[in-house]
Each structure stands twice: as structure tokens, then as C-alpha cells.
ROKELO-362900 format. One record per residue: z, y, x of N, C-alpha, C in turn; residue in one letter; residue number from 0. Coordinates in steps of 0.001 Angstrom, whole numbers, m for minus. Layout:
ROTOR     npz     npy     npx    capz    capy    capx     cpz     cpy     cpx type seq
ROTOR       Z       Y       X       Z       Y       X       Z       Y       X    A NUM
...
END
This chain:
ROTOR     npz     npy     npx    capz    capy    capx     cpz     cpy     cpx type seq
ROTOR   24252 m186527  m76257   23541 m186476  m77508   24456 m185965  m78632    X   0
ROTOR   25739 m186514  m78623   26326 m185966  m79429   26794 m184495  m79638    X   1
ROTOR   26921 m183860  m78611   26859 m182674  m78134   25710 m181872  m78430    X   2
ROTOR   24695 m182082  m78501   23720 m181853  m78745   23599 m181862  m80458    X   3
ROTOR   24197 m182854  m81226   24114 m181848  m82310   25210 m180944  m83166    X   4
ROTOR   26019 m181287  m82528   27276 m180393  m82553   26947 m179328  m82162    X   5
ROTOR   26033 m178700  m81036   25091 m177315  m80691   23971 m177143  m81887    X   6
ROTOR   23328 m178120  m82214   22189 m178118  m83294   22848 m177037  m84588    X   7
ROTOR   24158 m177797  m85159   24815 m177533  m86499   25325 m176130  m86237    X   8
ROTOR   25644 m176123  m85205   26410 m174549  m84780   25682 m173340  m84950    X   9
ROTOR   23896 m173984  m83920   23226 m172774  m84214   22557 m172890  m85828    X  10
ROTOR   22701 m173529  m86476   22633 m173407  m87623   23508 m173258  m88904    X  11
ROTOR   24553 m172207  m88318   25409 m172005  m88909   26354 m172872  m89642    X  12
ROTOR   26547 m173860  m89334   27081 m175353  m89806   28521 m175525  m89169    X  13
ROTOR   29020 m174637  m88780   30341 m174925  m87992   31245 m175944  m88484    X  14
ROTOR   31617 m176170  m89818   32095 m177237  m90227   32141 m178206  m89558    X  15
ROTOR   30767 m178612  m89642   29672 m179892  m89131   29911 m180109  m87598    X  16
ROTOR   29790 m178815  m87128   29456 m178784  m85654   31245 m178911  m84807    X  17
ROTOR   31742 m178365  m85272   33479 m178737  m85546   33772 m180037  m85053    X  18
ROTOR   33689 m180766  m86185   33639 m182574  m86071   33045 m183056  m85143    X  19
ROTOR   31605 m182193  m85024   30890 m183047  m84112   31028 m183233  m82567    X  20
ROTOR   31467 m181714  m82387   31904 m181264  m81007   33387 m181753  m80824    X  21
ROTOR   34174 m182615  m81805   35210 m183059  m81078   34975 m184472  m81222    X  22
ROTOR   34085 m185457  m81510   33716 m186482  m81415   32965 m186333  m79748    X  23
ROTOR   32294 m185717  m79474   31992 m185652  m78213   32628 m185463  m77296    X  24
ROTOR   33754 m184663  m77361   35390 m184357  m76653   35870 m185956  m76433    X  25
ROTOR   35805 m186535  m77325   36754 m187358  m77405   35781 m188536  m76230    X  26
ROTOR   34682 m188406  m76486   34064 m189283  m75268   33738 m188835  m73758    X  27
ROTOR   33703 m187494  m73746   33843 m186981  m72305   35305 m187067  m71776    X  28
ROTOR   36175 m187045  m72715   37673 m187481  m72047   37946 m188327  m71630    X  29
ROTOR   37129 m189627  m72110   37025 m191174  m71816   36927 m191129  m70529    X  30
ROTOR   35462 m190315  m70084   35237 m190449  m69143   35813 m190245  m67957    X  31
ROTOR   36711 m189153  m68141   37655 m189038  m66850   36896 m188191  m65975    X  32
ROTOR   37049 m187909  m64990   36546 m187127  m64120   35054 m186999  m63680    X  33
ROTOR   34103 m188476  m63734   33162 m188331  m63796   31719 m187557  m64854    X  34
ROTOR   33418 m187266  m66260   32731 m186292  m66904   33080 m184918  m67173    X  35
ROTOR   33720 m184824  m65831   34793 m183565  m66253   34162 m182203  m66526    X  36
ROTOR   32665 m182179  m65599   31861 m180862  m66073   31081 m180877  m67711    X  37
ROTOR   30855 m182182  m67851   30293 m182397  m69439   31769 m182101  m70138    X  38
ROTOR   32791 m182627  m70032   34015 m182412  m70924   34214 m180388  m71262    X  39
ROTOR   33970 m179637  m69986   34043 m178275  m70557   33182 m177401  m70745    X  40
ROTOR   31702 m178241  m70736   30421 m177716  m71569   30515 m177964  m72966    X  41
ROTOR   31371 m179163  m73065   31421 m179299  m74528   32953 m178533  m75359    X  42
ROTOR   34195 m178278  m74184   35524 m177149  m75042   34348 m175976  m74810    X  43
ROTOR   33624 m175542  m74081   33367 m173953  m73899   31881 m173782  m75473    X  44
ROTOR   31600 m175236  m76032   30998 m174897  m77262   31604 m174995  m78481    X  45
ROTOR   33416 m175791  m78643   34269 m176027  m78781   34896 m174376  m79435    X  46
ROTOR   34998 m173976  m78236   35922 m172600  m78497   34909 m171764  m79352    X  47
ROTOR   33388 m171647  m79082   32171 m170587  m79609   32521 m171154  m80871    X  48
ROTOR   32753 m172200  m81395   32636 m172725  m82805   33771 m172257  m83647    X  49
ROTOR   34881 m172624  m82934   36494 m171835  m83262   36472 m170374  m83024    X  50
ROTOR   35374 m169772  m82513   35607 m168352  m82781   34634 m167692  m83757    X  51
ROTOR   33435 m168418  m84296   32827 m168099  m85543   33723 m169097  m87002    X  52
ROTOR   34295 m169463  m86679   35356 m170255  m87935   36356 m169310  m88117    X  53
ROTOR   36543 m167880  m87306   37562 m166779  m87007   39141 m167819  m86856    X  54
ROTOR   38756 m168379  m86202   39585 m169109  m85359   40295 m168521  m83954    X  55
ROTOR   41017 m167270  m83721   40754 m166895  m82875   41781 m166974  m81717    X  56
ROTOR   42888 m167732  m82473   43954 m167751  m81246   43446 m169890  m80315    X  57
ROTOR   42583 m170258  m82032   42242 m171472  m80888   40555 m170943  m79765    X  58
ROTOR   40264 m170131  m80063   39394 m169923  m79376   39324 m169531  m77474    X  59
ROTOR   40727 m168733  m77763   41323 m168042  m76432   42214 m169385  m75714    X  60
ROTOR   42517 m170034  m76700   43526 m171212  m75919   42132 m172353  m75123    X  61
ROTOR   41123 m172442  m76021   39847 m173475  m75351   38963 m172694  m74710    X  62
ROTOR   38833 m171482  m74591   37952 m170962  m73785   38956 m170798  m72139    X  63
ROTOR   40194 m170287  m72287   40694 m170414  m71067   40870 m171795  m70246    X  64
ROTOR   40832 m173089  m71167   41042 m174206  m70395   39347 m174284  m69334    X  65
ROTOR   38411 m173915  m70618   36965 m174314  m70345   37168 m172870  m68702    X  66
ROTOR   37431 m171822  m68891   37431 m171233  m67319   38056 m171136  m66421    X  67
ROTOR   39326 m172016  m66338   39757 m172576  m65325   39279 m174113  m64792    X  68
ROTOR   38886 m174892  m66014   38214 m176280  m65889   36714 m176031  m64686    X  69
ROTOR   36038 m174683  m65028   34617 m174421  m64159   35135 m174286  m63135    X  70
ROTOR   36320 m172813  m63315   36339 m172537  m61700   36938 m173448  m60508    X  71
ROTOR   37507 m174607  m61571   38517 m175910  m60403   36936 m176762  m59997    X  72
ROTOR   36312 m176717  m60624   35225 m177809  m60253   33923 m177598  m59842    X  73
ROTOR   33649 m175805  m60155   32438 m175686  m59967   32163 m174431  m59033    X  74
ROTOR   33592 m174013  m58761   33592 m172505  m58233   34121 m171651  m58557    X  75
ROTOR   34655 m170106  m58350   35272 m168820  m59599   33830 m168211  m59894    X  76
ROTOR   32883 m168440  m58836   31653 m167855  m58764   30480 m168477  m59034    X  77
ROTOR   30610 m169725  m59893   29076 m170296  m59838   29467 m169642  m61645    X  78
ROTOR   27694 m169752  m62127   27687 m169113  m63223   28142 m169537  m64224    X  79
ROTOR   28480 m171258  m64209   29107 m171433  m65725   30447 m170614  m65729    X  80
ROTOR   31506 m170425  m64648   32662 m169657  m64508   32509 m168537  m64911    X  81
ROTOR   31697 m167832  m64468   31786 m166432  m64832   31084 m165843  m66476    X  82
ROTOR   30483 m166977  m66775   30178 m166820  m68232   31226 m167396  m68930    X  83
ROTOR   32245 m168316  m68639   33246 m168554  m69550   34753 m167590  m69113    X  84
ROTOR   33903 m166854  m68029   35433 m165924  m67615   35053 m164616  m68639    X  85
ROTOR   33895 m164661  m69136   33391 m163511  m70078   33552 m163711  m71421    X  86
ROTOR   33173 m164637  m71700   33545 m165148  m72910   34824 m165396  m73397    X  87
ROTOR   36094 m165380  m72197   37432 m165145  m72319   37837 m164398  m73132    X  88
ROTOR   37232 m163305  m72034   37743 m161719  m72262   37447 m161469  m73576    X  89
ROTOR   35985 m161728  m74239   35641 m160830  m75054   36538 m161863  m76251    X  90
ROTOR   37070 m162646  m76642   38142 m163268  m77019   39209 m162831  m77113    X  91
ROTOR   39638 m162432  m75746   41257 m161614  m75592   40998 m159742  m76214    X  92
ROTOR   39645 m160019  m76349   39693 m158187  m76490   40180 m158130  m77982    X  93
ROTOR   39970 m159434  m79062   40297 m159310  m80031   41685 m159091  m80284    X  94
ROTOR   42380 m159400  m79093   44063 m159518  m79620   44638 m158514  m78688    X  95
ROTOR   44261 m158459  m77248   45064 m157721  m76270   44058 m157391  m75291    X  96
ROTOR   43988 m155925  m75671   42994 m155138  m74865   43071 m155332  m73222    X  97
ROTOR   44502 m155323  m72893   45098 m155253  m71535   44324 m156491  m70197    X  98
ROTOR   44568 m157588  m71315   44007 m158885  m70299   42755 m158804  m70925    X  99
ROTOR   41977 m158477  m71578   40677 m158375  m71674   40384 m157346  m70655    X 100
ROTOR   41111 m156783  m70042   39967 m155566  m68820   40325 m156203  m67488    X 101
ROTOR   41275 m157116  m67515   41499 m157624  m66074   40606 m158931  m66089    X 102
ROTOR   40567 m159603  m67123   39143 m160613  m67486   37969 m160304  m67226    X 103
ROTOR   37615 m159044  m67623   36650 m158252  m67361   36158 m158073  m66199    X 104
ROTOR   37139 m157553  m65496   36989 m157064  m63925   36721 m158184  m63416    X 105
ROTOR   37820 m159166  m63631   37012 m160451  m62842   35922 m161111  m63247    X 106
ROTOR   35516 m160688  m64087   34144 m161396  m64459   32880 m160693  m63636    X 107
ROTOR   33233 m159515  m63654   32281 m158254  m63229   32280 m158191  m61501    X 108
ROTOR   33382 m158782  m60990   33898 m159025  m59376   33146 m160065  m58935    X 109
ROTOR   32982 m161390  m59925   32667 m162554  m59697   30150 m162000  m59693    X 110
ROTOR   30053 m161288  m60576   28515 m160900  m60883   28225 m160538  m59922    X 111
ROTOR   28729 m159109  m59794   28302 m158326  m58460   28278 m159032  m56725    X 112
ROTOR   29290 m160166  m56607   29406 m161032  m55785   27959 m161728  m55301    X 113
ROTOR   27237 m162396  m57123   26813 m163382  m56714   25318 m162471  m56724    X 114
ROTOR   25362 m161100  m57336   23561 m160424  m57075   23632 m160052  m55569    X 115
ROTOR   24865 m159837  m54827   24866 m159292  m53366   24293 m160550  m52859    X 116
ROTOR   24571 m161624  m53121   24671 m162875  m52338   22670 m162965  m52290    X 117
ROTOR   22399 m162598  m53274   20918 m163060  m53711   19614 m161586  m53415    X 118
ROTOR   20540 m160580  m53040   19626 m159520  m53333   18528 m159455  m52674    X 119
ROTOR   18170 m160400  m51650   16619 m160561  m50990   15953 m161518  m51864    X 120
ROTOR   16346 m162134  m52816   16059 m163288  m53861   15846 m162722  m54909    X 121
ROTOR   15044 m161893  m55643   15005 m160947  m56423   14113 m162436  m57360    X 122
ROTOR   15342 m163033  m58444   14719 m163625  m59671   15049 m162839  m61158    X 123
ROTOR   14595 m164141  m62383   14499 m163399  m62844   16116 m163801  m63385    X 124
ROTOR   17185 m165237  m63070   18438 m164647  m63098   19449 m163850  m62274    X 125
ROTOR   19232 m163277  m61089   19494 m162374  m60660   19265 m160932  m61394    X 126
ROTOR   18371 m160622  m62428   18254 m159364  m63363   18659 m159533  m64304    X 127
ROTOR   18737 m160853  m65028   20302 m161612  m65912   21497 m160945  m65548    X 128
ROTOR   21977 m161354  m64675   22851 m160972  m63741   23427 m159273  m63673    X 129
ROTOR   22860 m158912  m63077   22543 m157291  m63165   22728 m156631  m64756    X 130
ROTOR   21994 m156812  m65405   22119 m157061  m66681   23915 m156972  m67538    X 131
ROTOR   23926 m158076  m66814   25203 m158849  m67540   26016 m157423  m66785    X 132
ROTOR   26335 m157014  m65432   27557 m156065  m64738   27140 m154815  m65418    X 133
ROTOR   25838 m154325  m65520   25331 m153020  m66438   26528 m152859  m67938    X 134
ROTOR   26257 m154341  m68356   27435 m154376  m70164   28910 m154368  m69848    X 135
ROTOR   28864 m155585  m68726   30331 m154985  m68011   31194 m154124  m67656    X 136
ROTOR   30556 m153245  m67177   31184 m151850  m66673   31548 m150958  m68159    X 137
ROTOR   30263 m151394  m68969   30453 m150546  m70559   31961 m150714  m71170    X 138
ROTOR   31803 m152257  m71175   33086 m152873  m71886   34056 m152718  m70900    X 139
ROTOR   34217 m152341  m69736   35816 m152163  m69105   35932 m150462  m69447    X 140
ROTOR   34975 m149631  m69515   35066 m148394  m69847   35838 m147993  m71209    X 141
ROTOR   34703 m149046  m72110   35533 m148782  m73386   37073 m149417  m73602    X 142
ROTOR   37571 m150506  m72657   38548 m151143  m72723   39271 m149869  m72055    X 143
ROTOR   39411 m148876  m71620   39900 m148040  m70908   40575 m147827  m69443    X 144
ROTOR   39199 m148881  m68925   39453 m148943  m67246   38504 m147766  m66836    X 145
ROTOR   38202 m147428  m66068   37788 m146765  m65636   36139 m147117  m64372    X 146
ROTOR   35907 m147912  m64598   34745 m148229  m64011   33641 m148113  m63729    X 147
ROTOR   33108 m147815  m62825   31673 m146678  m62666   30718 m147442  m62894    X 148
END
């Protein structure tokens, strides 16, 4: 709940608000210890979104990388909260260092294409999410100056 309005204030441009609020909720998913360890980096990975509209941006890259190694230890490199906070990395690091923003990239884009192969007789509608998401991918490693078809 508390989390919940720490997301409320955020999308209402309230970051201040949502700031406080989202580390009052930190502070109780830490309590929890492991049984809250996937709530603990749903709440750094809204944590960091908040620190990066506050142009907060070196704490943004420091809590978004805990929040995508925290998914991929617990939830997978490939289930989707990972690969949306392995994206949300990048586009973080693109602000400071183009370099690890295209290898962020790639792995984000390694981890997509993975999981539409996995599904492609499963034609939903996040599987065209999906698709979607490697279509912008490939844009942004292009413009990052990888070379990606």
C-alpha cells in the first residue's frame, strides 16, 4: 500500500512526495528479508524512475542496476521484470556513457528476442509488446552506434 502511493504521487508528478514515500516502503520490504525480496526491487526499480525524473541521475543508474541484478538473481536474466529493468538501465547509462548503454542494450534485446522465440506459436498480445520493445531496440543500439539489423 505504501508503494502504491509512492506510484500514485509519482504519476502525478509529485516526486518529492513520492521520494519519501517510496523509501518508507524500502524501509519495510527490507524488514522483510527475503520473503520480500521481489517486492523490495519493485519498489528500488520505482525508486530509481523517481531519482531519474528529480534529474537525479547518477542515483538512478546506481538503483536501477541493483533493481537488475536483484530480478535477474531471483526471477531469471529472462523473465520480464529483468529485461525491463535491464532497459531501463541502459537508457540511464545512455545519459552518461554511451559505451555500456549498447552492451545494456544488446542484452536487453538478447534477453526479448529469446523470450518471442520461446512463445512464437503463442502469438499474445505481450508477445507483440515484446516485438515491439526489440523493433525500438535495434533503433537505440543503431543510434548508440552498434550496428544492429
Amino acid at each position: 500500500m505504501v508503494r502504491k502511493i509512492a506510484s500514485l504521487y509519482h504519476t502525478a508528478s509529485r516526486d518529492q512526495d513520492a521520494l519519501a514515500w517510496a523509501k518508507k516502503a524500502l524501509a519495510g520490504f527490507e524488514a522483510l528479508g527475503a520473503s520480500g525480496e521481489v517486492e523490495l526491487y519493485k519498489t528500488l526499480h520505482l525508486l530509481s524512475d523517481v531519482y531519474f525524473h528529480l534529474d537525479r541521475f547518477q542515483g538512478a543508474v546506481r538503483v536501477q542496476r541493483k533493481v537488475t541484478e536483484g530480478f535477474e538473481r531471483t526471477l531469471g536474466a529472462e523473465g520480464p521484470s529483468s529485461l525491463r529493468a535491464t532497459l531501463n538501465w541502459a537508457t540511464y547509462r545512455a545519459l552518461e556513457r554511451k559505451e555500456d548503454a549498447l552492451k545494456l542494450y544488446e542484452r536487453a534485446l538478447k534477453g526479448y528476442e529469446a523470450r518471442v522465440k520461446e512463445v512464437r506459436n503463442q502469438e499474445t498480445a505481450e508477445t507483440a509488446e515484446e516485438k515491439r520493445i526489440i523493433s525500438e531496440l535495434k533503433g537505440k543500439i543503431r543510434e548508440a552506434g552498434g550496428s544492429r539489423d
